[in-house]
gemmi code that builds the backbone of each chain (N, CA, C; Angstrom):
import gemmi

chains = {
    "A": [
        ("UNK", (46.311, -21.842, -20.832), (47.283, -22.677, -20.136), (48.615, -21.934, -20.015)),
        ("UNK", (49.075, -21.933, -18.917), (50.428, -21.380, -18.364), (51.421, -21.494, -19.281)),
        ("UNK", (52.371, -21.455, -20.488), (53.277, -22.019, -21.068), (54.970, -21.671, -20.728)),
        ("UNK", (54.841, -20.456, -20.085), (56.041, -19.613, -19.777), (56.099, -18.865, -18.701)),
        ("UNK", (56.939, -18.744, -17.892), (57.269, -17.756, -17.492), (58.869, -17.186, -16.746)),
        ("UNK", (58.457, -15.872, -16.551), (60.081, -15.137, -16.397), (60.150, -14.326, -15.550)),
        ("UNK", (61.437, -14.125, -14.971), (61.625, -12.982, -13.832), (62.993, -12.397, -14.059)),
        ("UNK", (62.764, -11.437, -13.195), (64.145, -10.563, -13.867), (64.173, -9.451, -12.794)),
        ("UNK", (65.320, -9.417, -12.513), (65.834, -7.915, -11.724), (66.905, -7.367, -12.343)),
        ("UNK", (66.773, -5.619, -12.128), (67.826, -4.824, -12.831), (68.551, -3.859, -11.954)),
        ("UNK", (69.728, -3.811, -11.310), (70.049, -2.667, -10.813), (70.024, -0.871, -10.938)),
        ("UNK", (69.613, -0.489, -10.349), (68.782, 1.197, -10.827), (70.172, 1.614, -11.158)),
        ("UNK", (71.165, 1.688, -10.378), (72.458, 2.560, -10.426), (72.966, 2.054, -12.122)),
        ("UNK", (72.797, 0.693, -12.445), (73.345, -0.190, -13.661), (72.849, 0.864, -14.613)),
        ("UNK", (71.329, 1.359, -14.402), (70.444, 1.645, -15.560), (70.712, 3.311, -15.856)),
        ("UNK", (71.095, 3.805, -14.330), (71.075, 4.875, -14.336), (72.517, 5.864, -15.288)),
        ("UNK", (73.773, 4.913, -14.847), (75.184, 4.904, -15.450), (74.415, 5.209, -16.972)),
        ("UNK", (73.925, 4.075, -17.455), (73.768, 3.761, -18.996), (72.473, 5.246, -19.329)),
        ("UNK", (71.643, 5.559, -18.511), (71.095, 6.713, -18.572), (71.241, 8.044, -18.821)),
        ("UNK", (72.369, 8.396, -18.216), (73.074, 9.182, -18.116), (74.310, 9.498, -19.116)),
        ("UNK", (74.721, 8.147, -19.440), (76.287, 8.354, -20.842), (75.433, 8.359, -22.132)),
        ("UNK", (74.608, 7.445, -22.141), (73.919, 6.706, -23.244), (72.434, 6.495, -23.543)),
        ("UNK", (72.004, 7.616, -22.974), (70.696, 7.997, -23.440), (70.012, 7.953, -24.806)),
        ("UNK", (70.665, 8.377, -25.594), (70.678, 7.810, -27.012), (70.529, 6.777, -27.575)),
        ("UNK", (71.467, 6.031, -27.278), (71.666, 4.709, -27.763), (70.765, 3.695, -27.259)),
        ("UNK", (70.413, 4.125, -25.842), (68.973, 3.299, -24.936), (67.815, 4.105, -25.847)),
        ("UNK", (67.587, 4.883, -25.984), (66.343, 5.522, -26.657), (66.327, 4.677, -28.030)),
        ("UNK", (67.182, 4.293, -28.869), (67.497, 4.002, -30.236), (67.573, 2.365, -30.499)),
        ("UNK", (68.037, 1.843, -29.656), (68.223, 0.409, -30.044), (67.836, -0.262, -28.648)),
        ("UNK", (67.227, -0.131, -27.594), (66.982, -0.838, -26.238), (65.435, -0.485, -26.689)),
        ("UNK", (64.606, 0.820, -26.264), (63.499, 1.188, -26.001), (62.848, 1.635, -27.518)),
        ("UNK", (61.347, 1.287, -27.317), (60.741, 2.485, -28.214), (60.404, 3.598, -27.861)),
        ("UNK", (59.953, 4.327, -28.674), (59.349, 5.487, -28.338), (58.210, 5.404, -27.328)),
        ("UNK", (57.082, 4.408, -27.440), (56.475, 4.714, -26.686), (56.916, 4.248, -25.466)),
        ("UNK", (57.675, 3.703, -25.116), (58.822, 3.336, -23.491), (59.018, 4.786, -23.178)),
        ("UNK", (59.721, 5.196, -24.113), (60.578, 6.185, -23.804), (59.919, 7.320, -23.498)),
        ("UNK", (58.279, 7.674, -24.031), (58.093, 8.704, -23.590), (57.055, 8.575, -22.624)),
        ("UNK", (57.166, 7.553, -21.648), (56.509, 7.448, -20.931), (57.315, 7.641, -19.385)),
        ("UNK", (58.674, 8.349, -19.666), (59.448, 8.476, -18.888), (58.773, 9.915, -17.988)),
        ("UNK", (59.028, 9.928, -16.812), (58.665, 11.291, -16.234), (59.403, 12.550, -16.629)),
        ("UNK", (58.252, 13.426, -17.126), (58.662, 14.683, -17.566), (59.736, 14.913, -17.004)),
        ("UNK", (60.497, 16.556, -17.953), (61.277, 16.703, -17.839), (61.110, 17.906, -16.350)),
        ("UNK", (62.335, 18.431, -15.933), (62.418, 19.138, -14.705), (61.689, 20.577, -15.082)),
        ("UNK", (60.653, 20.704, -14.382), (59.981, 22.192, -14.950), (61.266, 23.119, -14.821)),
        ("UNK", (61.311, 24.590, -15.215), (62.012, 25.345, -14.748), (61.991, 26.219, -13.469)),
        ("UNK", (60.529, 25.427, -12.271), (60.060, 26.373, -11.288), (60.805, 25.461, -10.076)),
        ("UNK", (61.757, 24.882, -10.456), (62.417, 24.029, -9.139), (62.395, 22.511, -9.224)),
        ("UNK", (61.964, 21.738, -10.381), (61.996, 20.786, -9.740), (63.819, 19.768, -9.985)),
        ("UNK", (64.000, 18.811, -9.166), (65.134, 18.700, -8.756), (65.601, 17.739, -9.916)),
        ("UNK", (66.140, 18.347, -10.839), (66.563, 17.026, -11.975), (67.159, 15.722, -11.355)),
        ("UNK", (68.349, 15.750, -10.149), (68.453, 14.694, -10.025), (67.501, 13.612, -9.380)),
        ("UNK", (66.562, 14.199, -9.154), (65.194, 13.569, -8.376), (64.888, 12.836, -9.882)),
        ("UNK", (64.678, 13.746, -10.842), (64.199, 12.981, -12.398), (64.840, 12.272, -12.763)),
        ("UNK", (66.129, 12.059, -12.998), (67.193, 11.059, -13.207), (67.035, 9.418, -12.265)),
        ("UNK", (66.739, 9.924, -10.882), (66.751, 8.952, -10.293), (64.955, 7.924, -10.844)),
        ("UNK", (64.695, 9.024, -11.211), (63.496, 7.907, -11.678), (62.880, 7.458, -12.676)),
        ("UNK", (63.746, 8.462, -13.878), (63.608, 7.670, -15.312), (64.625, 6.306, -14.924)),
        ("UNK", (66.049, 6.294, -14.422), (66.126, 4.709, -14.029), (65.652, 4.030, -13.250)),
        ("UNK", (64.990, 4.237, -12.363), (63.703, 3.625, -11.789), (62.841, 3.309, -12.957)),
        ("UNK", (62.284, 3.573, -13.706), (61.203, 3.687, -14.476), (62.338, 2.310, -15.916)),
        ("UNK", (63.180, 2.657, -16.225), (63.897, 2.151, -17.240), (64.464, 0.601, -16.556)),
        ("UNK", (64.760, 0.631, -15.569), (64.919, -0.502, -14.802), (63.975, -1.558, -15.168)),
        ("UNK", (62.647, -1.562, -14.303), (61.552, -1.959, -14.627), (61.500, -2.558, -15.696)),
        ("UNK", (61.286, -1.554, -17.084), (61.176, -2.076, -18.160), (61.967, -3.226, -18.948)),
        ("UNK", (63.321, -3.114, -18.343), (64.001, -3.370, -19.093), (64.311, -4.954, -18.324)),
        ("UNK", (63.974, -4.882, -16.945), (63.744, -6.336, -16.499), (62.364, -7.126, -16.960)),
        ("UNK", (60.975, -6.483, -17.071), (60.131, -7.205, -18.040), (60.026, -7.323, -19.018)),
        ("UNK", (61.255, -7.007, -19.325), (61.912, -7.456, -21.359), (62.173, -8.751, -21.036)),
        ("UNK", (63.480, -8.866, -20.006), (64.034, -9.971, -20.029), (63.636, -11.015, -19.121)),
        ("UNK", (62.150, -10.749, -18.765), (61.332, -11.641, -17.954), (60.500, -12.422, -19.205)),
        ("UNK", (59.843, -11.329, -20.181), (59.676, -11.599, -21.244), (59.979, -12.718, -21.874)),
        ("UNK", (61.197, -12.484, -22.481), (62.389, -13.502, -23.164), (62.527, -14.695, -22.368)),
        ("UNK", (62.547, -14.583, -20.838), (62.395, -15.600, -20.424), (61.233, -16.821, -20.363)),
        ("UNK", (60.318, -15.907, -20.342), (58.662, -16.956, -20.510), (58.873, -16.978, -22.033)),
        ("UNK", (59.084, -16.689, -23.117), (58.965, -17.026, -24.585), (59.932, -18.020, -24.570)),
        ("UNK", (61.069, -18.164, -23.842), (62.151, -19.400, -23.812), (62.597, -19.601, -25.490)),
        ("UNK", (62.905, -18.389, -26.307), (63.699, -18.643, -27.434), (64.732, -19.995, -27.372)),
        ("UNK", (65.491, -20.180, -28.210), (66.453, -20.719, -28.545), (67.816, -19.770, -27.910)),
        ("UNK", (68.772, -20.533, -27.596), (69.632, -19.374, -26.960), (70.272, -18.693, -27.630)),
        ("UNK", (70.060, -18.889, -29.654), (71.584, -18.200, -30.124), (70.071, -17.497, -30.805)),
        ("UNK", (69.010, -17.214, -30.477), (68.082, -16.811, -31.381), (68.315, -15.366, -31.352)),
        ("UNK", (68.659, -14.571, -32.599), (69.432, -13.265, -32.542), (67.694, -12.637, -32.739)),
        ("UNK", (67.826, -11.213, -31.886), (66.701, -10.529, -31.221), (67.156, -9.222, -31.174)),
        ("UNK", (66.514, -8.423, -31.000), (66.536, -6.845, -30.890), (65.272, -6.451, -29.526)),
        ("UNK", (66.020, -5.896, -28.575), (65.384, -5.264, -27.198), (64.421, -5.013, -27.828)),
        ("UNK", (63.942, -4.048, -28.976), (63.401, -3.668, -29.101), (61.892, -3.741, -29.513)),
        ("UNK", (62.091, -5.230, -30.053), (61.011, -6.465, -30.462), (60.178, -6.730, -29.117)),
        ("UNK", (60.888, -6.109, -28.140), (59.822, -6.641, -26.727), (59.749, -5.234, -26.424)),
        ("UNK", (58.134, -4.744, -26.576), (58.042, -3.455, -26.366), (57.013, -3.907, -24.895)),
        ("UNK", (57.137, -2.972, -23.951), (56.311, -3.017, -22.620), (55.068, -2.381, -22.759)),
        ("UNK", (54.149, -2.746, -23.225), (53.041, -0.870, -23.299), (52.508, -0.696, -21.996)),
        ("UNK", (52.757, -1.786, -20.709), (52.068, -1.598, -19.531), (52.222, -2.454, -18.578)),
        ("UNK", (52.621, -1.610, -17.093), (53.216, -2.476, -16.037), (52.657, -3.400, -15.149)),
        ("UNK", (51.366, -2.301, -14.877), (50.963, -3.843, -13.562), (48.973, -3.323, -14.382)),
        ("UNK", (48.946, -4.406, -14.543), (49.578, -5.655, -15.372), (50.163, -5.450, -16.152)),
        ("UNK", (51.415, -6.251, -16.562), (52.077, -6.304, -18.206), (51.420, -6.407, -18.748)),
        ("UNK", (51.898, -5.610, -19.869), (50.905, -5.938, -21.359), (52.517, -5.515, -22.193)),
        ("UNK", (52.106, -6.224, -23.499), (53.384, -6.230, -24.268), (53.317, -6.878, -25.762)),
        ("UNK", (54.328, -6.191, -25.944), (54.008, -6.358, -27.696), (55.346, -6.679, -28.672)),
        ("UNK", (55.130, -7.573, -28.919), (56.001, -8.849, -29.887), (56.340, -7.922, -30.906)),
        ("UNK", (57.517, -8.589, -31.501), (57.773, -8.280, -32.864), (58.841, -8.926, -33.412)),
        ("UNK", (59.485, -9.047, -35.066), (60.797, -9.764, -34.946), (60.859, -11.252, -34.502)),
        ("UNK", (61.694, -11.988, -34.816), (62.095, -13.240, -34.063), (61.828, -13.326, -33.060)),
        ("UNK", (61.444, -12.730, -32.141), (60.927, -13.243, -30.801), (59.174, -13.341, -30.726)),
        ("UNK", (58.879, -12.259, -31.388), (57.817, -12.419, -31.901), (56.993, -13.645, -32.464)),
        ("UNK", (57.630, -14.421, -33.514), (57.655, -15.483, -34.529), (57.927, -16.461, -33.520)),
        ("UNK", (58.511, -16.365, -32.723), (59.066, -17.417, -31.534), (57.874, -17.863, -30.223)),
        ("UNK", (57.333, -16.866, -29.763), (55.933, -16.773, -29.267), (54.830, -17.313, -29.747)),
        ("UNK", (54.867, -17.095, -31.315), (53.571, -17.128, -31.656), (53.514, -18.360, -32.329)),
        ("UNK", (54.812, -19.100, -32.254), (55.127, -20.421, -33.042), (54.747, -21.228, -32.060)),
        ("UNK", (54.573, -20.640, -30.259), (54.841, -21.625, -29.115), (53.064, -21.613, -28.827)),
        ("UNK", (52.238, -20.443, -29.659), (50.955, -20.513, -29.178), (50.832, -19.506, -28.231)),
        ("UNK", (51.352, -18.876, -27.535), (51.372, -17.392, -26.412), (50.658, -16.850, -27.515)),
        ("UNK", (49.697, -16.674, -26.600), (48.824, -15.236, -26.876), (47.809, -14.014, -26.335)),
        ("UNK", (48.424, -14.979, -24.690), (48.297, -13.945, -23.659), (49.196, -13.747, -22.617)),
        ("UNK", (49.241, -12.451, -22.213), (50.569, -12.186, -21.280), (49.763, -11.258, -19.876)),
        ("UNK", (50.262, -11.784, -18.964), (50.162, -10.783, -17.380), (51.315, -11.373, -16.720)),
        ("UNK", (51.772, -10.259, -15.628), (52.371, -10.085, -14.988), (52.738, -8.746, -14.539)),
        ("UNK", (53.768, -8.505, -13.499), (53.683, -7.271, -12.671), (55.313, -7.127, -12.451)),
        ("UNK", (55.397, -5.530, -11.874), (56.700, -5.061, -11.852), (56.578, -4.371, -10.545)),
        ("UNK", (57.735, -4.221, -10.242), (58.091, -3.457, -8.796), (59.332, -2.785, -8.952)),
        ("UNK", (59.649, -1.949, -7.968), (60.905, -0.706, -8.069), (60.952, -0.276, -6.539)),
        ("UNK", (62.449, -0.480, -6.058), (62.660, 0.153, -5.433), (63.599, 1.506, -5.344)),
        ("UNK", (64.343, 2.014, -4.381), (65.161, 3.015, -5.076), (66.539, 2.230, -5.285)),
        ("UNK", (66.797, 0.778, -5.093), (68.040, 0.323, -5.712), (67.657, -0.665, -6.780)),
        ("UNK", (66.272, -1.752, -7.033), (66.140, -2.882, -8.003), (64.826, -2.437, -8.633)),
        ("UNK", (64.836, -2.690, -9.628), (63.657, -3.090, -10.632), (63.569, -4.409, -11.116)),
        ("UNK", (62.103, -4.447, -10.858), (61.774, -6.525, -10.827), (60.857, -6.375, -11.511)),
        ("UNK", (60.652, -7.689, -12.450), (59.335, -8.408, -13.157), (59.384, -9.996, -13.552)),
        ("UNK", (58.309, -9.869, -13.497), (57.582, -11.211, -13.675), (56.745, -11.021, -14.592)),
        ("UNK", (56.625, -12.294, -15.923), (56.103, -12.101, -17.047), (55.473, -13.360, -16.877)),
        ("UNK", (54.314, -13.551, -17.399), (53.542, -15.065, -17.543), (53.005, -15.071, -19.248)),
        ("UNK", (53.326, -15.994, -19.921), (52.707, -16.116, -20.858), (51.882, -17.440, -20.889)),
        ("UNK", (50.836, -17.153, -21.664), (49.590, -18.823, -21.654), (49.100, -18.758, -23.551)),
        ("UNK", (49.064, -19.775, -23.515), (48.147, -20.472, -24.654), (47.101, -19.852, -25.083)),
        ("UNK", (46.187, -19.467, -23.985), (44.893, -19.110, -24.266), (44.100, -17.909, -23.501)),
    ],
    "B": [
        ("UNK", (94.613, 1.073, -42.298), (95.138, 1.072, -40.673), (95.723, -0.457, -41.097)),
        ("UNK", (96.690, -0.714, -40.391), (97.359, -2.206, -40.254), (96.131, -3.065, -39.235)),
        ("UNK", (96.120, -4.190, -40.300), (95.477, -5.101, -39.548), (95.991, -5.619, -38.138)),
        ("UNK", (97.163, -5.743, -38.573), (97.437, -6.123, -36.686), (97.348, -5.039, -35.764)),
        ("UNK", (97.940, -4.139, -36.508), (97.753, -2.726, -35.486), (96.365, -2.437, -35.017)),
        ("UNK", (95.283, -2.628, -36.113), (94.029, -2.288, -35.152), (93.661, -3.715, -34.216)),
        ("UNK", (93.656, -4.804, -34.620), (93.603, -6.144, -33.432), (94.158, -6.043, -32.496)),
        ("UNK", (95.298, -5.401, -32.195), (96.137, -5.046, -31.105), (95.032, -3.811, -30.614)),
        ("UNK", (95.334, -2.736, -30.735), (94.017, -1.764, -30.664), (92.981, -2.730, -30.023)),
        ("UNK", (91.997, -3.178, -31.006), (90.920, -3.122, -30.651), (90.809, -4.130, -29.188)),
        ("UNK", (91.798, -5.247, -29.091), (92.098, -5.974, -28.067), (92.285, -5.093, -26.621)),
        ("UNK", (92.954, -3.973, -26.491), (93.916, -3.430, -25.391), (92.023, -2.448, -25.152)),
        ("UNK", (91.719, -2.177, -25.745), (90.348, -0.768, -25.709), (89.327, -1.942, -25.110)),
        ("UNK", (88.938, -3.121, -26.086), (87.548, -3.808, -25.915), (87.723, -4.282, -24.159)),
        ("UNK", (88.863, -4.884, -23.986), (89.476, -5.388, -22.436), (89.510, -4.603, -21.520)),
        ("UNK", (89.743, -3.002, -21.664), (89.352, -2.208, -20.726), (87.927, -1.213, -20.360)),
        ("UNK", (87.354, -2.160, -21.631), (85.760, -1.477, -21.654), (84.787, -2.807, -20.363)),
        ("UNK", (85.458, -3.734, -21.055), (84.763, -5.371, -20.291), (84.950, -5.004, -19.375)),
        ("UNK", (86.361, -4.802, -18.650), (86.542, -4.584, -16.921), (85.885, -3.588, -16.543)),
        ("UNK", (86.029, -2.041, -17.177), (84.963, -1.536, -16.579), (83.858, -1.311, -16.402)),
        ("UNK", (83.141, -2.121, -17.325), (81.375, -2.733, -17.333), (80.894, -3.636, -16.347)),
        ("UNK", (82.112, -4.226, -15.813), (82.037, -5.732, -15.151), (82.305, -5.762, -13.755)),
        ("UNK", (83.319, -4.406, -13.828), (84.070, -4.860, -12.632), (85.018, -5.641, -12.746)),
        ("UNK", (85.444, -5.985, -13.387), (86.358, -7.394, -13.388), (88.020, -6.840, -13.387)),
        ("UNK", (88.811, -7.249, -12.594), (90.180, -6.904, -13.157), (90.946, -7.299, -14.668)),
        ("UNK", (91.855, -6.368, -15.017), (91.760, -6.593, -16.707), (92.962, -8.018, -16.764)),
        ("UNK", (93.443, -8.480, -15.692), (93.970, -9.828, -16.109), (93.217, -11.285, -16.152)),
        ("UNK", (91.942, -10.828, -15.669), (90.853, -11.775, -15.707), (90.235, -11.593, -17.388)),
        ("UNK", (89.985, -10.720, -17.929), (89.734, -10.468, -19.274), (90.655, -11.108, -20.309)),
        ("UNK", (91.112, -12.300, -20.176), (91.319, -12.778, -21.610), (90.203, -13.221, -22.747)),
        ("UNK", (91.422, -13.759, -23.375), (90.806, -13.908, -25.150), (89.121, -15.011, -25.024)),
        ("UNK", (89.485, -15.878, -24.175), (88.793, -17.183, -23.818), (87.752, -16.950, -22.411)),
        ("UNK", (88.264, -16.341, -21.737), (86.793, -15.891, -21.160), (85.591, -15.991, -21.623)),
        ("UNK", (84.658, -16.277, -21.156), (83.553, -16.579, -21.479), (82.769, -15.620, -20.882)),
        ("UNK", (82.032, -14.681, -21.380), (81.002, -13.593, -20.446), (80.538, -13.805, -19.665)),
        ("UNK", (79.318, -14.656, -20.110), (78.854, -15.136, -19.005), (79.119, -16.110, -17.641)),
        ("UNK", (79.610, -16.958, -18.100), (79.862, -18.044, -16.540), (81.197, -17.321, -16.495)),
        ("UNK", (82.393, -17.060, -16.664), (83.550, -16.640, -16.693), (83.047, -15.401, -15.832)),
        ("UNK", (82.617, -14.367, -16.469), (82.991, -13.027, -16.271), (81.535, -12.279, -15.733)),
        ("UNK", (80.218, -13.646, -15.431), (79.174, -12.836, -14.739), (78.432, -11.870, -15.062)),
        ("UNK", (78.549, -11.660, -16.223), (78.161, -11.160, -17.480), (76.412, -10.918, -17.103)),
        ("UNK", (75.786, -9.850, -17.223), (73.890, -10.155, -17.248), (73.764, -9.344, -18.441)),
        ("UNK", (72.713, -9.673, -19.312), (72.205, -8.895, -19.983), (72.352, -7.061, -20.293)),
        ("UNK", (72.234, -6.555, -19.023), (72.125, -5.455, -19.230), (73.928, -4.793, -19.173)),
        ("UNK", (74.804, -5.795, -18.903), (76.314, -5.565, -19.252), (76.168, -5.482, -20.395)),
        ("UNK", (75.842, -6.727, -21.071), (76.156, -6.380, -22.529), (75.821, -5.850, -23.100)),
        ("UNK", (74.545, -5.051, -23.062), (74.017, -3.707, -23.713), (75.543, -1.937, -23.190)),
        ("UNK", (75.942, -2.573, -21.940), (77.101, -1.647, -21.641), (77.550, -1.505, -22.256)),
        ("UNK", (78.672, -2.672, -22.600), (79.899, -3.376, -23.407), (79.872, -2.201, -25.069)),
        ("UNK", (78.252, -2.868, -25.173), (77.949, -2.353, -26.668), (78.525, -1.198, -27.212)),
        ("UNK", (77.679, -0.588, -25.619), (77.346, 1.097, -26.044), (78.721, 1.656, -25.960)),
        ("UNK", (79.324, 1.339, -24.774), (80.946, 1.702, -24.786), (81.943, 1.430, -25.809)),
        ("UNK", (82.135, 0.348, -26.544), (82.684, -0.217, -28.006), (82.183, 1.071, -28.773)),
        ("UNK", (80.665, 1.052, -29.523), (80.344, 1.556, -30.175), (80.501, 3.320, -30.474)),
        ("UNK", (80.691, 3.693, -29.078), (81.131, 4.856, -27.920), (82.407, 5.591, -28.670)),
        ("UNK", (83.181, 4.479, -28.267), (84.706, 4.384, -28.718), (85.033, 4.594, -29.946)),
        ("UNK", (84.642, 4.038, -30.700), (84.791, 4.143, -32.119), (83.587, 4.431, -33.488)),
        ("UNK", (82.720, 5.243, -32.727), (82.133, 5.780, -33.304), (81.203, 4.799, -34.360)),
        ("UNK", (80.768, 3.888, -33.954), (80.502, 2.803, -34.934), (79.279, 1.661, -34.568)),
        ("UNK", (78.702, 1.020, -35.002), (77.004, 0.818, -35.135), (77.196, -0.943, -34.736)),
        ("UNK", (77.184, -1.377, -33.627), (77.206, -2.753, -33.796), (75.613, -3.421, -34.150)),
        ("UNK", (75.014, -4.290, -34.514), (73.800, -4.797, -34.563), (73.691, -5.836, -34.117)),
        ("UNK", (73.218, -5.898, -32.739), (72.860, -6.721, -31.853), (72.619, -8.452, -32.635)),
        ("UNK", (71.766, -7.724, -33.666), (71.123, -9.236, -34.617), (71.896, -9.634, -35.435)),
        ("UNK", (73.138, -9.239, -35.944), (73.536, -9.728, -36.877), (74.771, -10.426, -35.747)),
        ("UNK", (75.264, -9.608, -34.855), (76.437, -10.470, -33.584), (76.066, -11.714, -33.341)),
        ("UNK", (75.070, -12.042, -32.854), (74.023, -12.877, -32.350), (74.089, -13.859, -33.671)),
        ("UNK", (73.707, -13.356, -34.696), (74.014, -14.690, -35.781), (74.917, -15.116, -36.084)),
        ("UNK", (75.951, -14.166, -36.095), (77.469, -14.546, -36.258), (78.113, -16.051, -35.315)),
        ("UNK", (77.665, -15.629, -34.258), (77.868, -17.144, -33.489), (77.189, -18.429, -33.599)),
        ("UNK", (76.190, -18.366, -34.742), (75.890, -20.026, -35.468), (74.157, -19.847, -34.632)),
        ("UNK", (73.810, -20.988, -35.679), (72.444, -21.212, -35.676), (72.297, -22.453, -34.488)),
        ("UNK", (71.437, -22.563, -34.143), (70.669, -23.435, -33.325), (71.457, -23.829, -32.052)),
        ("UNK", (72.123, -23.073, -31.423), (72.900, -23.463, -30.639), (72.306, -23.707, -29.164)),
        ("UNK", (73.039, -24.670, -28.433), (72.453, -24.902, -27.013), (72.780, -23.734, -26.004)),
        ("UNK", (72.286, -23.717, -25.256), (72.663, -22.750, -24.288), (74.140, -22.959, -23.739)),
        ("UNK", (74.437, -24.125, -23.467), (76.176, -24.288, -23.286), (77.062, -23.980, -24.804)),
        ("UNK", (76.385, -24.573, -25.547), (77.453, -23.678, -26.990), (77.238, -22.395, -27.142)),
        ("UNK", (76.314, -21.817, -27.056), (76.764, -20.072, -26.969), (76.909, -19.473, -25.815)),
        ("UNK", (77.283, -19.969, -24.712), (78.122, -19.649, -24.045), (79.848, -19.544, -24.078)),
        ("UNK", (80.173, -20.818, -24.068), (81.231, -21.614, -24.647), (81.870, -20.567, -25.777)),
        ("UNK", (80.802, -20.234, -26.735), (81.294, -18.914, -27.951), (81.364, -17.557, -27.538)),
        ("UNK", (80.483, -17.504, -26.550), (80.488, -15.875, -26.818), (81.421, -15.318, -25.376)),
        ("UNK", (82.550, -15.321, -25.804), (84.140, -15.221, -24.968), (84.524, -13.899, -25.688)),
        ("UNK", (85.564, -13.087, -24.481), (85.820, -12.063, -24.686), (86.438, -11.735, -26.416)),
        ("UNK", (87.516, -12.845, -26.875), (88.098, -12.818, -27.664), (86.787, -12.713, -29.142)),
        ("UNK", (85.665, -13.555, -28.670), (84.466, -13.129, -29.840), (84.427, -11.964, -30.416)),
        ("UNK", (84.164, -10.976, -28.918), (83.575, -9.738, -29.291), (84.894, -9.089, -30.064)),
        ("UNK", (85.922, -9.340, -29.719), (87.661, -8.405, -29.958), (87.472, -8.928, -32.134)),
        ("UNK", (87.061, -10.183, -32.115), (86.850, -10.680, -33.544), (85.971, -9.837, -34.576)),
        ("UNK", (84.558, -9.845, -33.430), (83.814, -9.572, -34.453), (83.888, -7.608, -34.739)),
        ("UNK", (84.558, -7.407, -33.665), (84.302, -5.653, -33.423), (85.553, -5.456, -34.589)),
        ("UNK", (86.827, -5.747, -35.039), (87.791, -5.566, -35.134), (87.238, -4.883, -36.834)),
        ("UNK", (86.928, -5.943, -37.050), (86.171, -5.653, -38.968), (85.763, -4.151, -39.064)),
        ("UNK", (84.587, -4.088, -37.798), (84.520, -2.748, -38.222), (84.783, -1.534, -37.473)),
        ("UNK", (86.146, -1.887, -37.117), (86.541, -0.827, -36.233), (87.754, -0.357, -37.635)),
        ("UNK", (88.128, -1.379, -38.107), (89.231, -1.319, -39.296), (88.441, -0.145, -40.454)),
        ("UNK", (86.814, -0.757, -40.742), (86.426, -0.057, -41.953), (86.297, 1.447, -41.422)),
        ("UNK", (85.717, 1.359, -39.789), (85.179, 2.885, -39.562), (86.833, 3.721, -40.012)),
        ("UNK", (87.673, 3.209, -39.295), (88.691, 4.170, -39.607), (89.539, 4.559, -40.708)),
        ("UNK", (89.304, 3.545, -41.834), (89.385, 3.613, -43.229), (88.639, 4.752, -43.593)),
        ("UNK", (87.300, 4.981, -43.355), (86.507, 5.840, -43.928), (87.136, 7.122, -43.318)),
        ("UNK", (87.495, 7.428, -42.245), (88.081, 8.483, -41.297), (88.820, 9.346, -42.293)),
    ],
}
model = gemmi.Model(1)
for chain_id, residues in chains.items():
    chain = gemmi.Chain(chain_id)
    for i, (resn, *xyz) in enumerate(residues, 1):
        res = gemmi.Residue()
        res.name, res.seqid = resn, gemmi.SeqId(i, " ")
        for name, pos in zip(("N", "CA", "C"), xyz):
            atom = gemmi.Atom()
            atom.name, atom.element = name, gemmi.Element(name[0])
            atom.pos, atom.b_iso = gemmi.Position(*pos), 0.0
            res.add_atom(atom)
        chain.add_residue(res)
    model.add_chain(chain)
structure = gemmi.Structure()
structure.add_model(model)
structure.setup_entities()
């Protein structure tokens, strides 16, 4: 049964700013590792155009980071329910697939979610998702 | 560091981090602003806000413990209502004081 669901758009340029200053700190407290290294390689040294790569790890980080908060939206926490990005890990886009943890976690699994689909899209300015969570 | 001196500080820095995360002009950034309905605030600002604060002063905010700081069980209009520019200038100030103690 349907219990939740969420949508979310992220601006690429938003993601890209924060990409670019704060790579770190998105690698460390936003994403996990396995987000993170699912980013497109790095620029070979035989030409390829880093800012071409830039433009699409935030493409790619966009995405994610709107079926976090598509996520959060189909789990429908409490609003002061304190959470860590990082508790909503993405392992996979179309279809979502995704993996709890933390208070949001406990929050899901208190509501009965225990299955999730939904899908993401990217253009070269928005990253969109839609998260469905069900009962069964 | 003088307590007022860094509240003053941390007030004049956190207000020109908000506007430029936001867009917002910095006379729209008062104490009482409210992020969100006020200042249009999305999610992925306030991961900005963070990183820029934290940026600034070299210093570790935790998303989860901010987030508790503004009270348990709250409605979606009460943590709104709370989480106003002057929040963040509150809760950042503590440890903007200790980081630079340790300095």
């Amino acid at each position: 049964m349907l219990t939740g669901i969420g949508f979310d758009i992220v601006a690429v340029e938003r993601m890209r700013d924060l990409y670019v200053h704060q790579a770190t700190r998105l690698r460390t407290t936003v994403f996990s590792e396995a987000e993170w290294a699912g980013l497109p390689p790095a620029a070979s040294p035989d030409g390829d155009d880093p800012d071409a790569r830039v433009a699409a790890c935030a493409r790619h980080l966009s995405v994610l980071f709107a079926a976090k908060e598509a996520a959060l939206k189909a789990i429908a926490p409490p609003p002061s329910l304190a959470f860590e990005w990082r508790d909503i890990e993405i392992e996979a886009c179309n279809p979502v697939r995704l993996r709890l943890a933390g208070a949001v976690g406990a929050h899901a699994a208190a509501r009965g979610i225990r299955r999730w689909s939904g899908a993401v899209c990217a253009t070269r300015t928005l990253g969109a998702a839609v998260v469905i969570g069900e009962t069964t | 560091m003088n307590p007022t001196l860094a509240a003053d500080l941390v007030r004049e820095v956190v207000t020109r981090h908000i506007s430029e995360a936001l867009l917002v002009p910095i006379p729209q950034i008062t104490p009482a602003a409210r992020l969100f309905s006020d200042l249009k605030a999305e999610s992925i600002d306030i991961v900005d806000i963070r990183f820029r604060i934290e940026e600034e002063w070299k210093i570790k905010i935790d998303q989860q413990a901010m987030l508790e700081s503004l009270g348990a069980n709250l409605s979606a209009e009460q943590l709104d209502a709370r989480f106003t520019v002057g929040f963040i200038i509150e809760y950042v100030t503590p440890l903007v004081t200790a980081a630079r103690g340790r300095a």
